[in-house]
MIDRENFI-213262 format. One record per residue (C-alpha): x, y, z. Coordinates in nm, 4 decimals, padded with zeros to 6 digits. Layout:
((X; Y; Z))
...
REM end
This chain:
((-01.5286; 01.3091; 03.5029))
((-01.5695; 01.0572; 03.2071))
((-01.4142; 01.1878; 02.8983))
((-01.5851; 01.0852; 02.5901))
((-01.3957; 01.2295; 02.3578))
((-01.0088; 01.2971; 02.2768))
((-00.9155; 01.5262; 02.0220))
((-00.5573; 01.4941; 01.9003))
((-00.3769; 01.8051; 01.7623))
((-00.0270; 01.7586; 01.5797))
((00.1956; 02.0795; 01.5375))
((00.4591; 02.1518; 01.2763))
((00.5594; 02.4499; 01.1096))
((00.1904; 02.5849; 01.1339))
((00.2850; 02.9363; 01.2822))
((00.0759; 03.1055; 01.0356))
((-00.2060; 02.8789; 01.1116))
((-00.2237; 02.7251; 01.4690))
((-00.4497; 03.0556; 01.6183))
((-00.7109; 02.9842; 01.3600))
((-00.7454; 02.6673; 01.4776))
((-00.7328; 02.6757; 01.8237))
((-00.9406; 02.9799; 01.7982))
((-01.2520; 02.7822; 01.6338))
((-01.2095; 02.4856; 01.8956))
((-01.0790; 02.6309; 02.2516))
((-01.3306; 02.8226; 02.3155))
((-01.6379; 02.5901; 02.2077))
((-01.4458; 02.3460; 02.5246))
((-01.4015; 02.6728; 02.7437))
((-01.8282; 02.6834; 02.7092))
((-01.8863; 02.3091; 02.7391))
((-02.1390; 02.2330; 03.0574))
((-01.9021; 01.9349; 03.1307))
((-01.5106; 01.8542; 03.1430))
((-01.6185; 01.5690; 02.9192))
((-01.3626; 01.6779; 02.6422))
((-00.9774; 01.6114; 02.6167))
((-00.7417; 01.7675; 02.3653))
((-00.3829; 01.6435; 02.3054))
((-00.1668; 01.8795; 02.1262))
((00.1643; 01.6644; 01.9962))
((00.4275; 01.9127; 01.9194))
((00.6164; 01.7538; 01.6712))
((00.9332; 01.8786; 01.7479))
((00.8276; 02.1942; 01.5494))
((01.1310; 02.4828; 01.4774))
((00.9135; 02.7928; 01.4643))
((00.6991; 02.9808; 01.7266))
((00.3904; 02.7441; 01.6695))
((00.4131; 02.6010; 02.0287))
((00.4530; 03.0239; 02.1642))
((00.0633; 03.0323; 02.0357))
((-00.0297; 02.7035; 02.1795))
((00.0623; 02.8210; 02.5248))
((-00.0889; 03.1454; 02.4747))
((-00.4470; 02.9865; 02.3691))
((-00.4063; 02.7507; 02.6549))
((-00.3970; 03.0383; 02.9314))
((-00.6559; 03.2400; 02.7674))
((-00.9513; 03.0427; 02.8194))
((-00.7629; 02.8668; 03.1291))
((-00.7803; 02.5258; 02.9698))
((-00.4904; 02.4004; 03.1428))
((-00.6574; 02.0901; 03.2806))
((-00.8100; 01.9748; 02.9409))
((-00.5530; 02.0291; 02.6717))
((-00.2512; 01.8357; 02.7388))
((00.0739; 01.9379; 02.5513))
((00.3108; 01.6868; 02.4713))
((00.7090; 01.7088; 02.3139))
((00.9104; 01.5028; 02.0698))
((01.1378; 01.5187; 01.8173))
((01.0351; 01.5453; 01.4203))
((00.8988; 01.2211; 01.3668))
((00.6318; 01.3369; 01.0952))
((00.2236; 01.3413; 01.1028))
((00.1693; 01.0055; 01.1650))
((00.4081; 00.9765; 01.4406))
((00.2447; 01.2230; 01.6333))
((-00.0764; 01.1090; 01.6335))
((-00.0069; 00.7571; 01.7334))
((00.1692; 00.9721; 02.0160))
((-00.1737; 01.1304; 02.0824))
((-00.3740; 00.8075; 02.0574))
((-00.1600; 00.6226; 02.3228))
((-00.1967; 00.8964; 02.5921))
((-00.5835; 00.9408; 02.4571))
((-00.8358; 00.8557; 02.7717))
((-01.1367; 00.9597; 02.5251))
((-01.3936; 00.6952; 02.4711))
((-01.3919; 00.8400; 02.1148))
((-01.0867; 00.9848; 01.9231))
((-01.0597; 01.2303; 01.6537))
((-00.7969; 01.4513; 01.4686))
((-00.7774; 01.7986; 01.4086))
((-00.4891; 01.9241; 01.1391))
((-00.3307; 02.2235; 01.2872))
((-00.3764; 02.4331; 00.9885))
((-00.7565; 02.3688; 00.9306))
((-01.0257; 02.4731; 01.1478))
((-01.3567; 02.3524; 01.2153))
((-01.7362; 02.4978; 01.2911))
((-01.9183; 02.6393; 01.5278))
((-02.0866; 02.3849; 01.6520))
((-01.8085; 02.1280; 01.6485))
((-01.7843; 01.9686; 01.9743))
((-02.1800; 02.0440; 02.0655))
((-02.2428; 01.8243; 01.7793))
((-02.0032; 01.5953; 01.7863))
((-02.0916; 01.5112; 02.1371))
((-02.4640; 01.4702; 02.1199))
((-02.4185; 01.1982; 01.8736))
((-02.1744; 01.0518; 02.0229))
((-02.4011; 00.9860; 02.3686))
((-02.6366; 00.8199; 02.0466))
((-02.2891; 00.5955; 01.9906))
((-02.1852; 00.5156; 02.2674))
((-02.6471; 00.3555; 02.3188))
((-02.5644; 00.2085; 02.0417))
((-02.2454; 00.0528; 02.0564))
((-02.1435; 00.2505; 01.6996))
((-01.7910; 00.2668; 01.5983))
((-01.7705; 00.5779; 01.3751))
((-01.8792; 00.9414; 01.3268))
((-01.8515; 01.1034; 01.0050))
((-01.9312; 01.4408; 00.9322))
((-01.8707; 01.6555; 00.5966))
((-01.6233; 01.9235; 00.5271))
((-01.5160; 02.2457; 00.3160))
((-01.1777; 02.2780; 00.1132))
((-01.0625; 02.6091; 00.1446))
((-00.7461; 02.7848; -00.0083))
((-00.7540; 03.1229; 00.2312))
((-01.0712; 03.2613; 00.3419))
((-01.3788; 03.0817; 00.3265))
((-01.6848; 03.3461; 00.2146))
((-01.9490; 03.1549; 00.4269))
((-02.0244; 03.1277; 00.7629))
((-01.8332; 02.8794; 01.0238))
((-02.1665; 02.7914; 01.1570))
((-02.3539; 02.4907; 00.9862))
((-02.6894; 02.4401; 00.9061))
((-02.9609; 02.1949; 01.1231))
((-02.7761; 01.8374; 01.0995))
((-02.9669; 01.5068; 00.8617))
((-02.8450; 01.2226; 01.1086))
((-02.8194; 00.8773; 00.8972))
((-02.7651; 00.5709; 01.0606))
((-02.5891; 00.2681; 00.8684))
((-02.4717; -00.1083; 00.9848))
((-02.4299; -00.3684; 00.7970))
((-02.1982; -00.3144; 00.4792))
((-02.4503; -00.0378; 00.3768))
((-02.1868; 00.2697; 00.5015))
((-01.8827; 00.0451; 00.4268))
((-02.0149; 00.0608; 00.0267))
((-02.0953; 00.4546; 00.0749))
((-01.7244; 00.4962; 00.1732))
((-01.5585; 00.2778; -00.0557))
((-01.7688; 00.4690; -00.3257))
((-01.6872; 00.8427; -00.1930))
((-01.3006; 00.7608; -00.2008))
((-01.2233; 00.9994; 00.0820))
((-00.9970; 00.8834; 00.3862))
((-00.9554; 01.1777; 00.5544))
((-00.8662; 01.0804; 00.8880))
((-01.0179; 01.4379; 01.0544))
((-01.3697; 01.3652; 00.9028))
((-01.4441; 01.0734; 01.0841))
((-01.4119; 01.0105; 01.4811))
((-01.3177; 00.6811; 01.6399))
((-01.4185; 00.4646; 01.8836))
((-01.1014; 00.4202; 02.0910))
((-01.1082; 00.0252; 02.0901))
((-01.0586; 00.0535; 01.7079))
((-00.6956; 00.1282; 01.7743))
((-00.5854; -00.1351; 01.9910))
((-00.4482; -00.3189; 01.6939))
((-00.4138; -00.0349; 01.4505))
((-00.1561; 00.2927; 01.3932))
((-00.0834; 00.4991; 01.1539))
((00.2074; 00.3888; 00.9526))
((00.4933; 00.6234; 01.0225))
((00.7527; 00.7040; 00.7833))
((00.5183; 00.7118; 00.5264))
((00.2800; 00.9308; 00.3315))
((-00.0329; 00.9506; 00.2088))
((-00.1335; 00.7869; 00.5951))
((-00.4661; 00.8557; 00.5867))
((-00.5260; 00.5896; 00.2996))
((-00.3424; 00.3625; 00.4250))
((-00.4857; 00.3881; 00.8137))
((-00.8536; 00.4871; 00.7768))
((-01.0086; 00.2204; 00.5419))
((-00.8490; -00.0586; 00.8251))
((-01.0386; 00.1058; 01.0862))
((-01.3628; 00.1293; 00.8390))
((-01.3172; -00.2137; 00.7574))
((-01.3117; -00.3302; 01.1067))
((-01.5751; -00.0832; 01.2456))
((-01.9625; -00.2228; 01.3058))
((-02.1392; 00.0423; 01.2469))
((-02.1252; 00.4608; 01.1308))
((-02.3448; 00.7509; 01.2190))
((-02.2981; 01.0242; 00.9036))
((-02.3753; 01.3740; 00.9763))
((-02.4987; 01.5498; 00.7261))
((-02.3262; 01.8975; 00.7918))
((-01.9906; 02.0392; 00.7699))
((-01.7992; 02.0806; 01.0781))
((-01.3926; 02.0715; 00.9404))
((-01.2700; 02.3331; 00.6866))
((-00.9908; 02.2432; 00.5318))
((-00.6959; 02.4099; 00.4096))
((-00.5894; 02.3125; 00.0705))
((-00.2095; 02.4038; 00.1409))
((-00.0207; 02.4276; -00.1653))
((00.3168; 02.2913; -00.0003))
((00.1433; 02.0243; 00.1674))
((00.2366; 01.6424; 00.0404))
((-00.0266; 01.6494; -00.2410))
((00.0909; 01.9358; -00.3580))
((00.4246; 01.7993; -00.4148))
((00.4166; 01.4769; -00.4536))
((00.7079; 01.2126; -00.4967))
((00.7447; 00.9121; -00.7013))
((00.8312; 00.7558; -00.3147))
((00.5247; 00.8692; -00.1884))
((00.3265; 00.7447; -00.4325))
((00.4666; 00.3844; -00.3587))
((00.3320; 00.4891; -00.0346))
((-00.0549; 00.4449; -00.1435))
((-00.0289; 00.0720; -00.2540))
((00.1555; -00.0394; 00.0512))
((-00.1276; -00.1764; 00.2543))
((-00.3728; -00.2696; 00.0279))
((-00.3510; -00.6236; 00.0648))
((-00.3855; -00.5386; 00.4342))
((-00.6808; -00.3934; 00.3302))
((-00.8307; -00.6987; 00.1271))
((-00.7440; -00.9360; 00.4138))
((-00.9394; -00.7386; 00.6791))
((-01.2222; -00.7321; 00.4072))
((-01.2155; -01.1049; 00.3396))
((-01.2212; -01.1543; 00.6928))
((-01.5530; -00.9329; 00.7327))
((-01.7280; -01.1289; 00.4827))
((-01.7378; -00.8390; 00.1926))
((-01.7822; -00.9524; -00.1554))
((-01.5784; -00.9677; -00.4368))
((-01.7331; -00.6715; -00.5585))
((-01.6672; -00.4670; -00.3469))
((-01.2906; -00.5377; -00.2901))
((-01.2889; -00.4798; -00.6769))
((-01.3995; -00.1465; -00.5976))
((-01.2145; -00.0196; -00.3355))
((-00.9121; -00.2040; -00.4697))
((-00.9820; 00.0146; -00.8066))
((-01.0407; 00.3451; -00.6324))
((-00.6931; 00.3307; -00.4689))
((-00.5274; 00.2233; -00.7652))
((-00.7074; 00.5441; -00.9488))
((-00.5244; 00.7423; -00.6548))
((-00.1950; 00.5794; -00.7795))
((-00.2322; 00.6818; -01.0981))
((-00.2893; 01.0230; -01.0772))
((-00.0431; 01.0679; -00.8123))
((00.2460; 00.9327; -01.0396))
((00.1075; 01.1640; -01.3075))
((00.1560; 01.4823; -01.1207))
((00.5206; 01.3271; -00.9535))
((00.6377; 01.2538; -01.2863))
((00.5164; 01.5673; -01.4423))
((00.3238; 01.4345; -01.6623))
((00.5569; 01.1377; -01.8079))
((00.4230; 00.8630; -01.9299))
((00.5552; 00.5292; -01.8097))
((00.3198; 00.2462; -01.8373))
((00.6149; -00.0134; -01.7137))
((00.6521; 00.1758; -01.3937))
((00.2457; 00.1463; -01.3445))
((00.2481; -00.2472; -01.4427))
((00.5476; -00.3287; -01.2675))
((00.3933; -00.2096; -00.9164))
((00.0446; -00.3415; -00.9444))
((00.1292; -00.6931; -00.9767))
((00.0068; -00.7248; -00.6242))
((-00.2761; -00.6033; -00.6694))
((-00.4060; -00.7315; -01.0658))
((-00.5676; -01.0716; -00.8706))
((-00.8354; -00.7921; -00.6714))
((-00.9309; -00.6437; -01.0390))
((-01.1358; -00.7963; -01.2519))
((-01.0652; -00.7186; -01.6584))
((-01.2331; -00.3763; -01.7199))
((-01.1369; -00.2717; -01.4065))
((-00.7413; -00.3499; -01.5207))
((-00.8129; -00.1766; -01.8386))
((-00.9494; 00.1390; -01.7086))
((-00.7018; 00.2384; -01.4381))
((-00.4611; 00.2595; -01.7785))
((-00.7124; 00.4729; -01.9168))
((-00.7409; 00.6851; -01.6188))
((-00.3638; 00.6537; -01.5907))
((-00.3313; 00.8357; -01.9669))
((-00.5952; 01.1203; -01.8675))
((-00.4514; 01.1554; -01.5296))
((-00.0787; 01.2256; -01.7106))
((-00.2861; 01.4821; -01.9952))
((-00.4559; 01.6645; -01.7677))
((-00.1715; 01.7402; -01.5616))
((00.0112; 01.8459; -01.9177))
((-00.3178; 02.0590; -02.0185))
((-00.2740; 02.2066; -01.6854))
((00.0915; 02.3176; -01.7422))
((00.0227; 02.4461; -02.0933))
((-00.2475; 02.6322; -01.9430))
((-00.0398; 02.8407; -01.7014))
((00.2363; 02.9138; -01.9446))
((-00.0401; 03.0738; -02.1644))
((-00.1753; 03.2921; -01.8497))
REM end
């Protein structure tokens, strides 16, 4: 049987979360007409008894020939999912985050429109979801999906205006990771990885439902960030410019997307730093990137930059007084 889709499951230190998950997907593939579906669960050399519930899911709904379990040592997220991509059959690949969970109708969804992707030679699916701190009040199931259809730089402009990389709301087609990976060793991956395969993608279908609810985990790496990690976001933006020039996007619209991760900079040094305010710091690491700006553009990330650092201090006044 074809497989049209791989779905590609890292695992660390998720114990308290890994049942939901699998609980939402395993048995939406346990139901599927067709062995169409692939899952690849990475486990990233994880310490606690994660992997005890993976096993345990597996056997329950006797998936044993479609979920795949594979070992390594801690290597970190984006390790393991290049892991998952290189052993992915899938015509299509997506990502799951092992402490999230996703809808109802996840895979039925997902896989009717990708049969309309796969007509149409499309490159992405992209799909809404629902941040979530510990139980979400509504249902998992999602309303009746709006399909839009974009080519051209018409969904290229839509992302660059949303601002949001996340690599589990989107699925891929496979070919647009013959020449990219995640960057391991680094944060903040999904900005760095998913505008690349945007930029070099043809065409998106955008589903107009939610089908991923997130976790908003208050350890996770925006949660605590580092003045490191923050480095982290500007590290491939000129990548990013390049494969843009080379598409034929204007100058506008590098402006803009150069402007939005720059704003993600910002705000992530204001909550590393606690809310000090360092404008040398900001300068002195955006000299690679001032040519993609134009002069208001330059003047505002500052601005944002001083709101980003008084908002985080409002914030901590704000507890204190609670």
């Amino acid at each position: 049987m074809r497989v049209i889709l791989t779905l590609i499951i890292p695992v660390y230190n998720v114990e308290a979360y890994i049942e939901e998950c699998l609980e939402s997907l395993f048995p939406q593939i346990a139901n599927s007409k067709n062995n169409d579906v692939e899952v690849i669960i990475v486990n990233d050399g994880t310490p606690d008894k994660s992997m005890d519930i993976v096993i345990h899911a597996i056997k329950k709904y006797s998936l044993e020939r479609q979920v795949r379990v594979v070992n390594q040592c801690n290597q970190g997220l984006s390790a393991a999912r290049n892991t998952g991509i290189r052993l992915a059959t899938g015509d299509y690949i997506g990502f799951i985050d092992s402490d999230d969970y996703v809808s109802e109708n996840y895979i039925r969804e997902i896989k009717s429109n990708i049969l309309d992707l796969i007509i149409s030679s499309g490159d992405i699916l992209k799909f809404n979801f629902h941040f979530f701190r510990n139980k979400v009040s509504r249902s998992r199931r999602t309303n009746l999906i709006n399909t839009v259809r974009y080519s051209g730089t018409e969904y290229i402009k839509n992302d660059i205006k949303e601002n949001s990389w996340y690599a589990w709301r989107r699925i891929y087609a496979s070919h647009l990771f013959d020449d990219i990976l995640f960057d391991v060793g680094k944060k903040y991956e999904d900005v760095l990885t998913v505008p690349l395969l945007t930029f070099k993608s043809s065409n998106c279908v955008a589903l107009n439902s939610t089908l991923v609810f997130y976790r908003s985990n208050p350890y996770g790496i925006t949660k605590n960030s580092e003045l490191e990690h923050a480095i982290d976001i500007l590290s491939r933006v000129n990548d990013h410019v390049e494969i843009m020039k080379r598409r034929g996007y204007n100058k506008q619209l590098i402006s803009l997307h150069v402007y939005n991760i720059a704003k993600t900079f910002v705000n992530t040094v204001a909550t590393a730093w606690k809310g000090k305010f360092d404008i040398f710091f900001i300068h002195s690491n955006f000299t690679t990137i001032y040519p993609h700006l134009n002069v208001f553009r330059t003047v505002y990330v500052y601005v944002y930059y001083f709101k980003a650092v008084l908002k985080y201090l409002l914030s901590q006044v704000k507890r204190k007084i609670l």
